[in-house]
PQR file of N, CA, C, O and H, with PARSE charges and radii, in Angstrom:
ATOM      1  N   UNK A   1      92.418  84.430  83.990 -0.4000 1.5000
ATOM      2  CA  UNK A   1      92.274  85.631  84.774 -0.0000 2.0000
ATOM      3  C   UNK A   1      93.104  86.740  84.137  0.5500 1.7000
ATOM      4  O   UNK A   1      94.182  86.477  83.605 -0.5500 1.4000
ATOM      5  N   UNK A   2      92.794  87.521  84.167 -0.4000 1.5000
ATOM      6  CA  UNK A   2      93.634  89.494  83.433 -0.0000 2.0000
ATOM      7  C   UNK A   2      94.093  89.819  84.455  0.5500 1.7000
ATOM      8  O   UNK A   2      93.611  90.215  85.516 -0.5500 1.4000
ATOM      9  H   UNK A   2      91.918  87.735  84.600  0.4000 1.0000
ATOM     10  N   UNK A   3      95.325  89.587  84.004 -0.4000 1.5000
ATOM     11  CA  UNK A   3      96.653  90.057  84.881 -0.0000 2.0000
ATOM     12  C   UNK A   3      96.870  91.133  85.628  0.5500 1.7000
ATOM     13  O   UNK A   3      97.410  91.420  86.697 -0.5500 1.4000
ATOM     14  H   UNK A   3      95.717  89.265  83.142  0.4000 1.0000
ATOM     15  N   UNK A   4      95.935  91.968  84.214 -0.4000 1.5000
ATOM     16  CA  UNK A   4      96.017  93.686  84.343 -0.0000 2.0000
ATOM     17  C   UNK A   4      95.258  94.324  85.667  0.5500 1.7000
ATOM     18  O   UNK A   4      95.558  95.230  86.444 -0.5500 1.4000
ATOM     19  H   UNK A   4      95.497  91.734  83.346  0.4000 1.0000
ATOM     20  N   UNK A   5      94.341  93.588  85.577 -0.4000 1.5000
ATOM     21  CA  UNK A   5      93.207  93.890  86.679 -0.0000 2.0000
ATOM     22  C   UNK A   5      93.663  93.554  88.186  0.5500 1.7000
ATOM     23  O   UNK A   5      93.469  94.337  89.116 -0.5500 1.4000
ATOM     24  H   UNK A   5      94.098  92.852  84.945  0.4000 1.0000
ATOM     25  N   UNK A   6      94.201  92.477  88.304 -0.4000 1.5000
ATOM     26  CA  UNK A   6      94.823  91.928  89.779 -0.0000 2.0000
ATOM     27  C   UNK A   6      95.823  92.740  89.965  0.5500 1.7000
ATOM     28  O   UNK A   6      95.868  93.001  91.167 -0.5500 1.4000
ATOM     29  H   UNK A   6      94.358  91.841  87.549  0.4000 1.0000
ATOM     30  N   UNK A   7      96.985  93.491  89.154 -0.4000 1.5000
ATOM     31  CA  UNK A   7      98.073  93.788  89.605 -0.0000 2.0000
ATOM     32  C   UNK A   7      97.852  94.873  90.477  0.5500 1.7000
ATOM     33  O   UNK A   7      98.052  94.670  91.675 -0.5500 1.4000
ATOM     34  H   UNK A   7      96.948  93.279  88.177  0.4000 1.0000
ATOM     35  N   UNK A   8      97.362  96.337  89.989 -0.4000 1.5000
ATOM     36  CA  UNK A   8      96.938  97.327  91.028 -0.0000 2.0000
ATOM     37  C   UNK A   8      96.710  96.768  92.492  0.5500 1.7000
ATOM     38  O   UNK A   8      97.444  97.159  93.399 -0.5500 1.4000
ATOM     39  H   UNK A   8      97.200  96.502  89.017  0.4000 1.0000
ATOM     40  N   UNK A   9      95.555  95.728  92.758 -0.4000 1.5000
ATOM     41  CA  UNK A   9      95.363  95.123  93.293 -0.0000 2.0000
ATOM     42  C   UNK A   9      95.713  94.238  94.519  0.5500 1.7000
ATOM     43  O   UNK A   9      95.200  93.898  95.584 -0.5500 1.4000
ATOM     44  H   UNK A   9      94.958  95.410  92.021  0.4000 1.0000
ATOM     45  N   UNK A  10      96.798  94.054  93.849 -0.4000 1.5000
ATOM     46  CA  UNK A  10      97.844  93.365  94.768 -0.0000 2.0000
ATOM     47  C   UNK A  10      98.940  94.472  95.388  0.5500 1.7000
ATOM     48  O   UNK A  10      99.415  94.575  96.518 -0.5500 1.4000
ATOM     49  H   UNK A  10      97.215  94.331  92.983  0.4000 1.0000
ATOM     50  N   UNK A  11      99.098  95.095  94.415 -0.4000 1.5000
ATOM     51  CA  UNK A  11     100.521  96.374  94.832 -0.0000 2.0000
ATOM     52  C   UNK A  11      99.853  97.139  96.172  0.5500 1.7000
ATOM     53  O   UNK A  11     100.444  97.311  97.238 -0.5500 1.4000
ATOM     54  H   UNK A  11      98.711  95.011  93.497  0.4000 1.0000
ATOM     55  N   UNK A  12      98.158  97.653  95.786 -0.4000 1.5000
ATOM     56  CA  UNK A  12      97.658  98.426  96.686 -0.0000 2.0000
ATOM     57  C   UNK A  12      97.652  97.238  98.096  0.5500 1.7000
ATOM     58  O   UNK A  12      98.097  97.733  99.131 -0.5500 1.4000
ATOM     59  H   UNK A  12      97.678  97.513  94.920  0.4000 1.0000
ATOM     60  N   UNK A  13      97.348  96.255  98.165 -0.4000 1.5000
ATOM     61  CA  UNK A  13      97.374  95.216  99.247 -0.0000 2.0000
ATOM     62  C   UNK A  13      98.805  94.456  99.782  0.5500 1.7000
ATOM     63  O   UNK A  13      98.823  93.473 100.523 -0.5500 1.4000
ATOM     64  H   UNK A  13      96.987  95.852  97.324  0.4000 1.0000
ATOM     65  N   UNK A  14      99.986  95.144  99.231 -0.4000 1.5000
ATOM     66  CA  UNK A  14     100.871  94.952  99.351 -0.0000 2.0000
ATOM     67  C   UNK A  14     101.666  95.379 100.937  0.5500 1.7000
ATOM     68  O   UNK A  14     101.635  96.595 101.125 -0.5500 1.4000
ATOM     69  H   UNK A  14      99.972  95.942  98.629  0.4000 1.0000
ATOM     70  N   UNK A  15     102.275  94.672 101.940 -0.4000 1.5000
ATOM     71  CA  UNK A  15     102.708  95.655 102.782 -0.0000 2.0000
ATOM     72  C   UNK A  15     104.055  96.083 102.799  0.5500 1.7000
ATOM     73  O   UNK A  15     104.489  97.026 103.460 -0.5500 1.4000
ATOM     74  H   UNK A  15     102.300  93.684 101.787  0.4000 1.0000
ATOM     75  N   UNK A  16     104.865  95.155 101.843 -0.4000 1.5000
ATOM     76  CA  UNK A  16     105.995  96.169 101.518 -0.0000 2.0000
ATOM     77  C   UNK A  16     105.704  97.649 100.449  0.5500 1.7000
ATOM     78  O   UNK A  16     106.270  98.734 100.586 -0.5500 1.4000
ATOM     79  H   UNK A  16     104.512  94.388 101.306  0.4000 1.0000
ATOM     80  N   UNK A  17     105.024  97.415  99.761 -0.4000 1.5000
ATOM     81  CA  UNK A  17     104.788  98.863  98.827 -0.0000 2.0000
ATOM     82  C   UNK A  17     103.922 100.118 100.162  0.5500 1.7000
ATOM     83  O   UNK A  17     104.067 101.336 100.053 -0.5500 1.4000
ATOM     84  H   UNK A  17     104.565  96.534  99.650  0.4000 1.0000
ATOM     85  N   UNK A  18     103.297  99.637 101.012 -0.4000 1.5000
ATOM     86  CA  UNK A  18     102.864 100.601 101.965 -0.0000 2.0000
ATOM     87  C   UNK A  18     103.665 101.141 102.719  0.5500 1.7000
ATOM     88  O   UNK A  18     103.495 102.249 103.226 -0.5500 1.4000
ATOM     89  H   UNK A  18     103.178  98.648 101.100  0.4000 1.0000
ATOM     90  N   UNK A  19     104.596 100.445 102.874 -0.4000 1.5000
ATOM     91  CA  UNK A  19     105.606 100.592 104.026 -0.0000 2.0000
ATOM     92  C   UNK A  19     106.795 101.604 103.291  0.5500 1.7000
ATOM     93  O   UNK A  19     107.573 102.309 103.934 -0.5500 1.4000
ATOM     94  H   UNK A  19     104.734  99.544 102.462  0.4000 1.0000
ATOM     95  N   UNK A  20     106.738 101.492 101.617 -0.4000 1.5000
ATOM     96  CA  UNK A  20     107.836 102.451 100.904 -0.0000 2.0000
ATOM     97  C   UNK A  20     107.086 103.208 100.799  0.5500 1.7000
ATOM     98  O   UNK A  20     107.717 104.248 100.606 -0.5500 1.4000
ATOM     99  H   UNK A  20     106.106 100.920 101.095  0.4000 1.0000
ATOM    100  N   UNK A  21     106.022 103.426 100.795 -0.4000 1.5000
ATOM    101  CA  UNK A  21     105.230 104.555 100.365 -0.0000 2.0000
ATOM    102  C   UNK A  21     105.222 105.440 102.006  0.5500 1.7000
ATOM    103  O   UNK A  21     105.710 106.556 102.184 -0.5500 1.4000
ATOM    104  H   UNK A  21     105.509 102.582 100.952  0.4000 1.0000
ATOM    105  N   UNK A  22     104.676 104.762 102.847 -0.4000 1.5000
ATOM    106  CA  UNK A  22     104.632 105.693 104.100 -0.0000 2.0000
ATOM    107  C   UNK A  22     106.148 106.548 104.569  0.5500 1.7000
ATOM    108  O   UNK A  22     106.418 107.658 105.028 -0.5500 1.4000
ATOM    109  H   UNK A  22     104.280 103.855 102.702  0.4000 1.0000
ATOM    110  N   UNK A  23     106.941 105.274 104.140 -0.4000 1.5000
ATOM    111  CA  UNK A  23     108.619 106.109 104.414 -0.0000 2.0000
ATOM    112  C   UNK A  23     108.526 106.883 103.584  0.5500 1.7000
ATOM    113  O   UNK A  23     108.552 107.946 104.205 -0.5500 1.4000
ATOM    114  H   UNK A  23     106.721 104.372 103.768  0.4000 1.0000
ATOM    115  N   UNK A  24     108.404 107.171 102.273 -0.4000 1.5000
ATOM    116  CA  UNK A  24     108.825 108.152 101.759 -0.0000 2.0000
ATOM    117  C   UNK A  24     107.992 109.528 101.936  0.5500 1.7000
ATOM    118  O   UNK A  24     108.670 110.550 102.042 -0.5500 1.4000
ATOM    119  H   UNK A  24     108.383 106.308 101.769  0.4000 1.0000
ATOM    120  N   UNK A  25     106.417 109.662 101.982 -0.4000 1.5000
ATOM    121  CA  UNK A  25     106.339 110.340 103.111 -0.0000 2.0000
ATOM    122  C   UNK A  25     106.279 111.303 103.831  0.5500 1.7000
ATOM    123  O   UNK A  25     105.873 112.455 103.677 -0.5500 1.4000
ATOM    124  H   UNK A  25     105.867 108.832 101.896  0.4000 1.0000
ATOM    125  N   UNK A  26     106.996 110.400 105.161 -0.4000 1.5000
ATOM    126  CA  UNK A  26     107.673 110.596 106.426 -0.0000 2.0000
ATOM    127  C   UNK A  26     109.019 111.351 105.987  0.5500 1.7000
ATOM    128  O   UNK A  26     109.411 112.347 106.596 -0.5500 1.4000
ATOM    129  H   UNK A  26     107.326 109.464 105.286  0.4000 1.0000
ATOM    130  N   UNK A  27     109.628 110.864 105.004 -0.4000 1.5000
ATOM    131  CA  UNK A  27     110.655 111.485 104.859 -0.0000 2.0000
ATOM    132  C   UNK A  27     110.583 113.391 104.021  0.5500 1.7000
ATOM    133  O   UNK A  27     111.220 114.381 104.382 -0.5500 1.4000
ATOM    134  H   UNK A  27     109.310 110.055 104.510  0.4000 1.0000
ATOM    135  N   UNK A  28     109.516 113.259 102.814 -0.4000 1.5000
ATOM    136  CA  UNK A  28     109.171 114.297 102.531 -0.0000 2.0000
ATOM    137  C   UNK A  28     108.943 115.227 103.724  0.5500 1.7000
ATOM    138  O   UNK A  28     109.593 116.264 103.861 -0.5500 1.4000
ATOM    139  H   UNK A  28     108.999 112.454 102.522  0.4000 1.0000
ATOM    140  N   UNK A  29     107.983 114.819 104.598 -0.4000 1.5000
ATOM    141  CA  UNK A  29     107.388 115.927 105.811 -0.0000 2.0000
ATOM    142  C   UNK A  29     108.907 116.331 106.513  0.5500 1.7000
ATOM    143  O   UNK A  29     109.080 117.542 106.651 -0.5500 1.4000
ATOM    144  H   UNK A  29     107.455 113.977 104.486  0.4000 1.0000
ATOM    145  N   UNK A  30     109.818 115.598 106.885 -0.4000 1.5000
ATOM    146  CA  UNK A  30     110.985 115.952 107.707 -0.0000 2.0000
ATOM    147  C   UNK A  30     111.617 116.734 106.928  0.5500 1.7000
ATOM    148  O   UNK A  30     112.103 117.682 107.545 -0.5500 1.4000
ATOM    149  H   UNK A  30     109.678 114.614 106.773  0.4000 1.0000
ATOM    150  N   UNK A  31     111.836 116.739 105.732 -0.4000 1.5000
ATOM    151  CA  UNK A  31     112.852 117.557 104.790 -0.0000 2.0000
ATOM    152  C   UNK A  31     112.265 119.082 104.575  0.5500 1.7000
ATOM    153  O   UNK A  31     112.855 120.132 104.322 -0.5500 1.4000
ATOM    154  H   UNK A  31     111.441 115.969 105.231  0.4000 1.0000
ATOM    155  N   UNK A  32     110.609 118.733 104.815 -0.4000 1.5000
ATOM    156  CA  UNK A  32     110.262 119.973 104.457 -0.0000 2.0000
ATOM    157  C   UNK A  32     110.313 120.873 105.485  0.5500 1.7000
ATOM    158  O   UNK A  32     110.742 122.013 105.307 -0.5500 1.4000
ATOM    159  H   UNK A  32     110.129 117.880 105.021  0.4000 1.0000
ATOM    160  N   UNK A  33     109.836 120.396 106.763 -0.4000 1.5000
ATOM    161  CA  UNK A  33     109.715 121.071 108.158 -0.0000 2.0000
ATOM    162  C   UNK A  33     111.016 121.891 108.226  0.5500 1.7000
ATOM    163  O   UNK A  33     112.107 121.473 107.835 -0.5500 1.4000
ATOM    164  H   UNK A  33     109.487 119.470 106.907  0.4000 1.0000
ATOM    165  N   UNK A  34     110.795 123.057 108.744 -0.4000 1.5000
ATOM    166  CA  UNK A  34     112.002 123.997 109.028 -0.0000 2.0000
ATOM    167  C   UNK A  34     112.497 123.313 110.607  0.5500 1.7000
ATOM    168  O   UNK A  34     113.700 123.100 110.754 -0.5500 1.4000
ATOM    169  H   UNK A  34     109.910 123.396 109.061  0.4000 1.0000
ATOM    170  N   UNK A  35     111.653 123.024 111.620 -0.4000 1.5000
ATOM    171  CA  UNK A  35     112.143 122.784 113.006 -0.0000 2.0000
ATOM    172  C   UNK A  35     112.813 121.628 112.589  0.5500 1.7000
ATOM    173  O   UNK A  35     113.924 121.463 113.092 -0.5500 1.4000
ATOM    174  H   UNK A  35     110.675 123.197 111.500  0.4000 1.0000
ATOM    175  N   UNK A  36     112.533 121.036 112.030 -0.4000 1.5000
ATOM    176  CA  UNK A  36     113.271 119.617 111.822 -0.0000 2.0000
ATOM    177  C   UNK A  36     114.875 119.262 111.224  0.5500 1.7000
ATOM    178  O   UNK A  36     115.596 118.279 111.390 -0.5500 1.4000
ATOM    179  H   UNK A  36     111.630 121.170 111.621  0.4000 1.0000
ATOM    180  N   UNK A  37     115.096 120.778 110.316 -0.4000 1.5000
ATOM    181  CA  UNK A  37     115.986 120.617 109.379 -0.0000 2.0000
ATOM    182  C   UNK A  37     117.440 120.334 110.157  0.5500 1.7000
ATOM    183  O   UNK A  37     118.354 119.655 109.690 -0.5500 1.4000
ATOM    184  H   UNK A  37     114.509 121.577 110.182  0.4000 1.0000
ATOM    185  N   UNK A  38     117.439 120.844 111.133 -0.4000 1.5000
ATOM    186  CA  UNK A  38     118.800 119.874 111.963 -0.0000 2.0000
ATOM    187  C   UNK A  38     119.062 119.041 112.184  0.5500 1.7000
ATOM    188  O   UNK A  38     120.161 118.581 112.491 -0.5500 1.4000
ATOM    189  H   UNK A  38     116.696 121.395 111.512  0.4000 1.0000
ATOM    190  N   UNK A  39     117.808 118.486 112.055 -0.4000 1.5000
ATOM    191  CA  UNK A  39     117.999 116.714 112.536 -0.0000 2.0000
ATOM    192  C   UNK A  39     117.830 115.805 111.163  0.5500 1.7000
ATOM    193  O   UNK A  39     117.481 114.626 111.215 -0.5500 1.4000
ATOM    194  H   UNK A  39     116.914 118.860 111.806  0.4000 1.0000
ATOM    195  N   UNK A  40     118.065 116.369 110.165 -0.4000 1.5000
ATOM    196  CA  UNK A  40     117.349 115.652 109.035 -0.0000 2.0000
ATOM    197  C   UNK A  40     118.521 114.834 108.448  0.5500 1.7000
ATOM    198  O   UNK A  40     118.226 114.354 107.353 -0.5500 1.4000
ATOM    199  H   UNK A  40     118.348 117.327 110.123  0.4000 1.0000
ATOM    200  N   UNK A  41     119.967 114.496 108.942 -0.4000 1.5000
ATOM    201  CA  UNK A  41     121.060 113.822 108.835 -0.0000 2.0000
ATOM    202  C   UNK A  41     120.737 113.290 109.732  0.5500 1.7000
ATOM    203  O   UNK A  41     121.716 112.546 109.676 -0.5500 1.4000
ATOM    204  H   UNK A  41     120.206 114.886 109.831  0.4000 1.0000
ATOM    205  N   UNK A  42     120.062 112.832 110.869 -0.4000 1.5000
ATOM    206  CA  UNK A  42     119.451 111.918 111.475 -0.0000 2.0000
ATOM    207  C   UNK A  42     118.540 110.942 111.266  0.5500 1.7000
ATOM    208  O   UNK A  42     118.661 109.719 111.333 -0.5500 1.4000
ATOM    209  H   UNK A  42     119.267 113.436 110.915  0.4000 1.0000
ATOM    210  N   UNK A  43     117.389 111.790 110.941 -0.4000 1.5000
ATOM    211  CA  UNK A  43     116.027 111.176 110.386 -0.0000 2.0000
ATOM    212  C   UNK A  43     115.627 110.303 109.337  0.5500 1.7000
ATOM    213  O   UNK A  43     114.869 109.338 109.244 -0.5500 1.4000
ATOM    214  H   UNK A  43     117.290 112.784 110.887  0.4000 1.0000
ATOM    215  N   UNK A  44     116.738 111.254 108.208 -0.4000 1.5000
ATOM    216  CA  UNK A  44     116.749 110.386 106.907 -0.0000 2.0000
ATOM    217  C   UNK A  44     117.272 109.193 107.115  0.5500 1.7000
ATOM    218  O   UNK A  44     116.440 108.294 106.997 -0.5500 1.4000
ATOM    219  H   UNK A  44     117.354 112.038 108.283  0.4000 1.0000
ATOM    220  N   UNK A  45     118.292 108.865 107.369 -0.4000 1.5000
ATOM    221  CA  UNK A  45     119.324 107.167 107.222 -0.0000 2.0000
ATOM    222  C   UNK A  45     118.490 106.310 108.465  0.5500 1.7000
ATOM    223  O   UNK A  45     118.444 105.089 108.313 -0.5500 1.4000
ATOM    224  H   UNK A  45     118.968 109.596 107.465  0.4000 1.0000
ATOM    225  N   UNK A  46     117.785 106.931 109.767 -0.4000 1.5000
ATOM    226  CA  UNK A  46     116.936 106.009 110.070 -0.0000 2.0000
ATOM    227  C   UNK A  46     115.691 105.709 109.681  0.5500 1.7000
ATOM    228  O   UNK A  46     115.326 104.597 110.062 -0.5500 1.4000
ATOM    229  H   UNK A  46     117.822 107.923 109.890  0.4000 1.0000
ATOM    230  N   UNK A  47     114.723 106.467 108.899 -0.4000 1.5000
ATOM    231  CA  UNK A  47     113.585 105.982 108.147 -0.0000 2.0000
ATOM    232  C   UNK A  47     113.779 105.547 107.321  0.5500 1.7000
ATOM    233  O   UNK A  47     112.911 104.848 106.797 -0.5500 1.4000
ATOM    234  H   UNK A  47     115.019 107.371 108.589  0.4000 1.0000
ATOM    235  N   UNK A  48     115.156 105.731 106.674 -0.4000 1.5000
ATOM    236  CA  UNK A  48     115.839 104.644 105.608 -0.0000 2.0000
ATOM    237  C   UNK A  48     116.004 103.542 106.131  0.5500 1.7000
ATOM    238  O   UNK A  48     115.930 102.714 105.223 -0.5500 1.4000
ATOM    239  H   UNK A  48     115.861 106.299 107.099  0.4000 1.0000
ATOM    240  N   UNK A  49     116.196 103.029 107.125 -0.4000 1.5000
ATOM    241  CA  UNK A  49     116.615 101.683 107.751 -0.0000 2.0000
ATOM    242  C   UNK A  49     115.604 100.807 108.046  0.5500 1.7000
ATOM    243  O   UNK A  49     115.471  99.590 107.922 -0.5500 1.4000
ATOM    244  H   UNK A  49     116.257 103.701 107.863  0.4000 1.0000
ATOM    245  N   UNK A  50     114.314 102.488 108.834 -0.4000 1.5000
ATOM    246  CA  UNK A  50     113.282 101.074 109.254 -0.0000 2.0000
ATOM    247  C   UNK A  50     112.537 100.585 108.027  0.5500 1.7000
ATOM    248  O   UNK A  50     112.141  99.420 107.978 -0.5500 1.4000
ATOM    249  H   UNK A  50     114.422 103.477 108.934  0.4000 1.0000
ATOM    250  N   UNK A  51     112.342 101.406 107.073 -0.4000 1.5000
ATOM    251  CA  UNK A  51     111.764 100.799 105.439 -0.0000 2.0000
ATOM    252  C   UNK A  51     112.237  99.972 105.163  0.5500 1.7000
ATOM    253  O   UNK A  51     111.498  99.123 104.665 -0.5500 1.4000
ATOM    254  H   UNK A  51     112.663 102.352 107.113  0.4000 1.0000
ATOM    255  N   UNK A  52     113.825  99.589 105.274 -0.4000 1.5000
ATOM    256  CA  UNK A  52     114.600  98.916 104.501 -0.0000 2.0000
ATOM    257  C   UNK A  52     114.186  97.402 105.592  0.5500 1.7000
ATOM    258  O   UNK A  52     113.477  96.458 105.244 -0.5500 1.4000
ATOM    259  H   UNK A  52     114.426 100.279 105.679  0.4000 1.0000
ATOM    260  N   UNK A  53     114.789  97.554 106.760 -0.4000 1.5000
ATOM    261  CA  UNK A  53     114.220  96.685 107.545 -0.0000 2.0000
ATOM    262  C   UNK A  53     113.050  95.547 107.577  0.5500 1.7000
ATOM    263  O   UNK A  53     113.074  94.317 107.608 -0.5500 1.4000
ATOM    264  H   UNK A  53     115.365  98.322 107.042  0.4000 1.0000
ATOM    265  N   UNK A  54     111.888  96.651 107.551 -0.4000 1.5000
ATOM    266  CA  UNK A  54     110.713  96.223 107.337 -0.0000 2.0000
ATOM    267  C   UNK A  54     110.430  95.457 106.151  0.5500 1.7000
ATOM    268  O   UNK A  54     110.138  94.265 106.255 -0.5500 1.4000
ATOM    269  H   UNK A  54     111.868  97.651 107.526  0.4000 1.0000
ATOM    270  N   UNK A  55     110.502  96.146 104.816 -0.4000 1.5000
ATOM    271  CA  UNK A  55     110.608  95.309 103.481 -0.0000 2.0000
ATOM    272  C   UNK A  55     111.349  93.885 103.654  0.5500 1.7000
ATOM    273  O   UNK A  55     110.690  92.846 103.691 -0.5500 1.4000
ATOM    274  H   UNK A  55     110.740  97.114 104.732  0.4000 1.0000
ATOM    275  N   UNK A  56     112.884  93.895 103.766 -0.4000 1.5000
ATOM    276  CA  UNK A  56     113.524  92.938 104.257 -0.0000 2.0000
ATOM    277  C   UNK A  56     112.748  91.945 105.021  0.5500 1.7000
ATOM    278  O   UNK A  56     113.037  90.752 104.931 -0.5500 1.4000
ATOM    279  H   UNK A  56     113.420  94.739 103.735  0.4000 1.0000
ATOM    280  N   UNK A  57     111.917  92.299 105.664 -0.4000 1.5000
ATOM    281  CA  UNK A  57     111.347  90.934 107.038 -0.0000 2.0000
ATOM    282  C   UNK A  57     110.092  90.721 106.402  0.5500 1.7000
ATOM    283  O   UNK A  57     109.480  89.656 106.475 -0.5500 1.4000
ATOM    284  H   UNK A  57     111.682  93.268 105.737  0.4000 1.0000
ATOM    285  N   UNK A  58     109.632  91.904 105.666 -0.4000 1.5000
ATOM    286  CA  UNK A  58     108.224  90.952 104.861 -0.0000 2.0000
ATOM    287  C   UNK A  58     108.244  89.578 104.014  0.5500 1.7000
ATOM    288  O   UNK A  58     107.487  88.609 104.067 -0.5500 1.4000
ATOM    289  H   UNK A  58     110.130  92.769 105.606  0.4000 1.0000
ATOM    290  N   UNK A  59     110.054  89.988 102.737 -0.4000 1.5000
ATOM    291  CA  UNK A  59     110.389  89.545 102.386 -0.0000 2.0000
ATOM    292  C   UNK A  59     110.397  88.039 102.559  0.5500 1.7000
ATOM    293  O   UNK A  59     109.753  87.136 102.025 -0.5500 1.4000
ATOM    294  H   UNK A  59     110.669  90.776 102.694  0.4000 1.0000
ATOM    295  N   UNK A  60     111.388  88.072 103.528 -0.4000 1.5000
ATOM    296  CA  UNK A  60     111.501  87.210 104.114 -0.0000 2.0000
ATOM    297  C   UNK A  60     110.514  85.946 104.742  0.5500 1.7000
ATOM    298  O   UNK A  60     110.654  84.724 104.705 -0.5500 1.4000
ATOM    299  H   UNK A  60     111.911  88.805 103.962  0.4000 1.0000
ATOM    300  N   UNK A  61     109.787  86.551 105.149 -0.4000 1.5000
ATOM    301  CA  UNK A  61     108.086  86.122 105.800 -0.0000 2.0000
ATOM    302  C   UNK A  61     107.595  85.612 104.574  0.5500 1.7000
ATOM    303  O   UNK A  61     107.298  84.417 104.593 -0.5500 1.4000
ATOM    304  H   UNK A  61     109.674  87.544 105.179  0.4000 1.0000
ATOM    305  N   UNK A  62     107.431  86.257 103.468 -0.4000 1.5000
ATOM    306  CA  UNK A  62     106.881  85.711 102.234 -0.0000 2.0000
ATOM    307  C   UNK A  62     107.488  84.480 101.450  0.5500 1.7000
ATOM    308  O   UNK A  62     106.961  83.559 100.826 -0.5500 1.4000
ATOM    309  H   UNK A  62     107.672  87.227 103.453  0.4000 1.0000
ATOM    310  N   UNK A  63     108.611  84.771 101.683 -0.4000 1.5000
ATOM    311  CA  UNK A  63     109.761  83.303 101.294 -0.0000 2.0000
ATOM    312  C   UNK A  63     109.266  81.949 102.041  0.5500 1.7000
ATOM    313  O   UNK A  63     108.900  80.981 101.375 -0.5500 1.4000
ATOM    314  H   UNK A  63     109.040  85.519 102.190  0.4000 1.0000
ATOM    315  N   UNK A  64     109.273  81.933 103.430 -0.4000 1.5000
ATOM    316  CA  UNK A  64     108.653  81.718 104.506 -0.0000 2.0000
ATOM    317  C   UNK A  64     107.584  80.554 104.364  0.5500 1.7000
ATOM    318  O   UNK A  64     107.658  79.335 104.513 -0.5500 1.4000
ATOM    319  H   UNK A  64     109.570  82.720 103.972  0.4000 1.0000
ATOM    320  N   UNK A  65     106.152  81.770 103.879 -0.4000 1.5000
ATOM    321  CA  UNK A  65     105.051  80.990 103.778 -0.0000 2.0000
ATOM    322  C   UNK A  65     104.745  80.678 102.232  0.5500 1.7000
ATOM    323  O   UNK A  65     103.567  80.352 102.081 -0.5500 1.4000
ATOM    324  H   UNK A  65     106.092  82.761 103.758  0.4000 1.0000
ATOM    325  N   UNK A  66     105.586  80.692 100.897 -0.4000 1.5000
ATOM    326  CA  UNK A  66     105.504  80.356 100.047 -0.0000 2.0000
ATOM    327  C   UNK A  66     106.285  79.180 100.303  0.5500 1.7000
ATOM    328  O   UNK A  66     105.574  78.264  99.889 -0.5500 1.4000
ATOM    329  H   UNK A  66     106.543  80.956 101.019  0.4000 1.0000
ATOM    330  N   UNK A  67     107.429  78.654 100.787 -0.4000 1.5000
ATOM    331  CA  UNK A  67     107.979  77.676 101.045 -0.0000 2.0000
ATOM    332  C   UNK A  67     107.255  76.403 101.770  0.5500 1.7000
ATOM    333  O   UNK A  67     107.556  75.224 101.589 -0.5500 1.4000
ATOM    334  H   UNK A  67     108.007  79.398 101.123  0.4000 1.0000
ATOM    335  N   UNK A  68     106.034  77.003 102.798 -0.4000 1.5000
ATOM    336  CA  UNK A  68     105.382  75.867 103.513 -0.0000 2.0000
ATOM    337  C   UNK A  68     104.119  76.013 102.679  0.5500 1.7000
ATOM    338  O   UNK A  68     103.086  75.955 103.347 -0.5500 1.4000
ATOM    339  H   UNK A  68     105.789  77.962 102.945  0.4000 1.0000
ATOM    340  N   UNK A  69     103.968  76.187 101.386 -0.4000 1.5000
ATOM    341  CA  UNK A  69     102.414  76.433 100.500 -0.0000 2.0000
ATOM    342  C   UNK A  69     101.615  76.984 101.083  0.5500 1.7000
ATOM    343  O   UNK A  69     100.451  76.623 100.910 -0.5500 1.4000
ATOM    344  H   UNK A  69     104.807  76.234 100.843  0.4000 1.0000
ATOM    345  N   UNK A  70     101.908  78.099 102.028 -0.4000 1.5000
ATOM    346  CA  UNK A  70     100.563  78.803 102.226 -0.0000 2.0000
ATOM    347  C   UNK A  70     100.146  80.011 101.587  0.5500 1.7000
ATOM    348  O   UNK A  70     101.103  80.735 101.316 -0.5500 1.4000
ATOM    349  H   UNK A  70     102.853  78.392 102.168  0.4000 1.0000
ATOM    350  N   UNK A  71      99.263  80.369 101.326 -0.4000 1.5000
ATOM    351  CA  UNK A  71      98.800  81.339 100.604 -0.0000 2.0000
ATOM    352  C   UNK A  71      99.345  82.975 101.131  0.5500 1.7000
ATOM    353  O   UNK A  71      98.970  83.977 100.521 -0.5500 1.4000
ATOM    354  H   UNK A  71      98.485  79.780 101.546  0.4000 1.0000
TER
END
């Protein structure tokens, strides 16, 4: 099988790469918004967390079901 061809593939079907991609973003739109810009020492370190979070527990989940051979 060509490696080359599956990888896109997988990254795009990925839900940690969706989940960095949607945070970042979320985070662009807040930085840019003028109403927002007060809160954006807020916003940032928690959409940082729930990305980080989230990745973390996919992670994890994937450890998970590679450990009991499931696909």
């Amino acid at each position: 099988m060509d490696k080359s061809k599956t990888a896109p593939r997988r990254l795009l079907q990925s839900r940690r790469f969706w989940s960095a991609v949607i945070s970042i973003i979320t985070l662009v739109i807040a930085a840019t918004r003028p109403e927002l810009e007060e809160h954006l020492d807020v916003l940032a370190p928690t959409i940082t967390t729930i990305c980080v979070t989230l990745v973390g527990g996919y992670v994890i989940e994937d450890r998970e079901l590679a450990n009991r051979g499931e696909p």
